[in-house]
N, C-alpha and C positions, 0 to 999 in steps of 0.2 A: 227301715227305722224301727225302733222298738218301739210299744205302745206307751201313747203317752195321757193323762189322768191331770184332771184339775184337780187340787185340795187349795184348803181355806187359805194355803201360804204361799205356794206358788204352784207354776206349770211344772211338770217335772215326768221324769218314767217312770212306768211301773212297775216293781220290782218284788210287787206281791211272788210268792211261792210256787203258788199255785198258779196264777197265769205262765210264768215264764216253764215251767214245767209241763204245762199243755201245750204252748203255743212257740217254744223253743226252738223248732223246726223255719217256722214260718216269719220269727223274729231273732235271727243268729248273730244283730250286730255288734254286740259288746261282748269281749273277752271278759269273764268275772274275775276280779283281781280284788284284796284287802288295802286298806288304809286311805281316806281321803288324799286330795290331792294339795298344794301349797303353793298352785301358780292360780293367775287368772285368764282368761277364755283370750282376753285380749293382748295377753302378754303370747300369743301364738301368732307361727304366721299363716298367715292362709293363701293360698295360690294353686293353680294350677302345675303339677309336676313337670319338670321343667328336665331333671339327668336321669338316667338309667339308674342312682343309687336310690332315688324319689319314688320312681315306677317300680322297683323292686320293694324296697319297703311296705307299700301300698297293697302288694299284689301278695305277699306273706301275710300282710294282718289280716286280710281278706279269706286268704286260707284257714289262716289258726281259726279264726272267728265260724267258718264253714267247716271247719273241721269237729270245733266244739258243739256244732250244733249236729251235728250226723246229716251234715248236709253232703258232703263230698266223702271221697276215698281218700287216703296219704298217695301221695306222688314224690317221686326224687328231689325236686324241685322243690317243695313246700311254699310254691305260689300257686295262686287261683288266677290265668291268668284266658279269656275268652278269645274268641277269634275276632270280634268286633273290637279289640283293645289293639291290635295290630292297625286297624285302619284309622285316618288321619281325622275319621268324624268321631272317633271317640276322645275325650277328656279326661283323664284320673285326675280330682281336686284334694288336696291334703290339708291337712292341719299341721302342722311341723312343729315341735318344739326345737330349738337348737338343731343337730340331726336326727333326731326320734318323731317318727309320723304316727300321731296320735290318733286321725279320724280320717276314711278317705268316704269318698263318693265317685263315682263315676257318673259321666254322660254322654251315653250311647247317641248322636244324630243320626236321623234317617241314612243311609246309607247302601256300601254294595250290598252289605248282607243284612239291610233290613236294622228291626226292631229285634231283640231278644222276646219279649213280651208276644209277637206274632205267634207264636208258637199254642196258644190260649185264646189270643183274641187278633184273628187276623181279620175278621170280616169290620170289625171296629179301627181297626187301622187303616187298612185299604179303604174305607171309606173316610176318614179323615184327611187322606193321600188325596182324595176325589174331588176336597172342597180346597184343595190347594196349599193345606196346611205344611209348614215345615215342621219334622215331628223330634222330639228326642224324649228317649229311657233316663228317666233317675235308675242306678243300679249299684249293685255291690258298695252298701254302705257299711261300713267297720266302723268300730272303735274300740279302743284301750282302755280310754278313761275310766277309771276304777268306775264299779256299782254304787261305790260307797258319798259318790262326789256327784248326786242329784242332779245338783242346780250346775253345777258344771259343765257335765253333760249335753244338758239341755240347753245351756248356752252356745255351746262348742257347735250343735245340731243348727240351732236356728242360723249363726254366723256359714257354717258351711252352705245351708239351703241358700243363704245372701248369696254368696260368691258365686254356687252354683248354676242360679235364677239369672245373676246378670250378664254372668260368662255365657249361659245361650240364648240370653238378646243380643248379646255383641254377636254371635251368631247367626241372627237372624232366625230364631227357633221361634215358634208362634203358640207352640203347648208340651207342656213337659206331660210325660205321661210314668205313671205308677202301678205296678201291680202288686196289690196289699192284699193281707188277711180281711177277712170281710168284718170281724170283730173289731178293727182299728179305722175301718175307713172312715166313718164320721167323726173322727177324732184329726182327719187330715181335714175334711170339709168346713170344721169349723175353727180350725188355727190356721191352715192355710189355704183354703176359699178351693179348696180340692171338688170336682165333680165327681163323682159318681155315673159312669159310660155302662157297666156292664150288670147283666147277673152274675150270679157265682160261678165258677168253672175250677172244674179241678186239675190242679196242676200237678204234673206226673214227677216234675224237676225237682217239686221237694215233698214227694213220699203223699202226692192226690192230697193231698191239703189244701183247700177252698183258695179260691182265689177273687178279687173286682178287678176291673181296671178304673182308675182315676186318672184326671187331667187336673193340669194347671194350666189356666187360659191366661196369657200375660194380655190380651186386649181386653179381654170381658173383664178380669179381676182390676184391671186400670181403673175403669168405673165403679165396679162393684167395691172394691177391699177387702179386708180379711183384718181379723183381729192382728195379726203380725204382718202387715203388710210392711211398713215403716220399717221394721226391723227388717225385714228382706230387704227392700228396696231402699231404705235409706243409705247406709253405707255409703263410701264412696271408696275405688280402691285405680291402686297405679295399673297403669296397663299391663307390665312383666307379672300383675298375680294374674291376669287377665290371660295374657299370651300362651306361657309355656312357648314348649320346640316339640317337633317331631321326632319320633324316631328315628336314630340314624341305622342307616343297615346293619352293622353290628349289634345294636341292641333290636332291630327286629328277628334277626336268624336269632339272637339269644333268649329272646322271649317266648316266640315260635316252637320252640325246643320243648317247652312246655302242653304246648297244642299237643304235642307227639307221646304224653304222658296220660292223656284222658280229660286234663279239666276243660275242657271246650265244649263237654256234652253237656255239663250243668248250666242252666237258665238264669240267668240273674234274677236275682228278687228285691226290690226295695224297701219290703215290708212282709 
């Protein structure tokens, strides 16, 4: 997620010059595009990708968005697409206008091949593994939505984070986990009741650029709250945005295809 800033009128991104010019590496989710936009957050659908044209979509914005940040290499494919996206414990969640997917997120569950995040912080995993926890990655978050459309943005963000949050308690996921710029973490602690797990560690995946690991505890923050809780957790959605399908064999050997290109070595980042 990009970093996000209180001012006097609303929550919103930050879109100062200077930050996104430092820290563009470590915050790559928004393609920069001109002119506001003329729909509202709520006129989107939101769900989990459900056809091969959804998961394709998704897995390009992901690129463009890594590719403008000099986060990856160009590939044949022009998708960003991991080896954990092949397996049935990951999730790609979208924002769809009509057929144009304006915002994804992925979420990686524990799984065959682990955590993406392990890679930095395995001994804070493995230890959460130890108290029994079911764990899942918030990862590879995009977006389109112009720079110029704030509060849209920030809308489109928080609704995605609903869907996403409740999609892995339907899951049975017990803590989402994050691995952010250390300049942004407190800005996740106090809008979304994010913990703070680690010190800093540098991440090789995007160019030794600082890294924390954060959770989201859906038992502790039950009690606890968070300024946005309500807005997560309020919502109420049908089960088909819930569900999604699996991969049918044809779209895993098509996707797979991609593994065979390079993007599988790059690390997701949430933030």
């Amino acid at each position: 997620m990009s970093a996000l800033i209180h001012n006097s009128s609303s929550i919103t991104f930050n879109h100062d010059t200077r930050l996104v010019r430092r820290s563009t590496r470590t915050n790559p989710q928004v393609i920069a595009s001109a002119g506001p936009c003329n729909f509202a957050a709520d006129s989107l659908t939101y769900k989990v990708a459900e056809t091969r044209s959804e998961r394709q979509k998704a897995f390009h914005l992901v690129y463009d968005v890594y590719r403008q940040a000099g986060l990856m290499s160009e590939n044949a494919s022009k998708m960003r697409v991991t080896k954990h996206h092949l397996l049935e414990t990951t999730d790609v969640l979208i924002a769809r206008k009509e057929s144009d997917v304006l915002f994804t997120i992925s979420s990686i569950r524990d799984g065959a091949y682990g955590l993406p995040l392990e890679q930095i912080f395995p001994d804070e995993v493995d230890a959460m593994r130890g108290e029994g926890l079911n764990l899942a990655e918030v990862s590879c978050v995009a977006s389109k939505v112009p720079t110029s459309s704030k509060k849209l943005r920030f809308e489109i963000l928080v609704k995605m984070m609903s869907i996403m949050a409740q999609q892995a308690q339907r899951n049975r996921v017990d803590r989402l986990l994050l691995a952010v710029h250390p300049r942004h973490a407190k800005v996740y602690q106090r809008l979304f009741g994010c913990k703070i797990l680690s010190g800093e560690k540098s991440y090789a995946a995007v160019e030794d650029n600082p890294a924390v690991l954060c959770s989201h505890d859906f038992a502790e923050l039950e009690i606890e709250r968070y300024p946005l809780y309500d807005a997560i957790q309020g919502p109420s959605y049908d089960p088909w945005q819930l569900a999604g399908t699996r991969m049918s064999d044809d779209e895993l050997e098509y996707f797979a295809d991609a593994l065979n290109q390079g993007t599988e070595n790059l690390v997701p980042m949430a933030a």
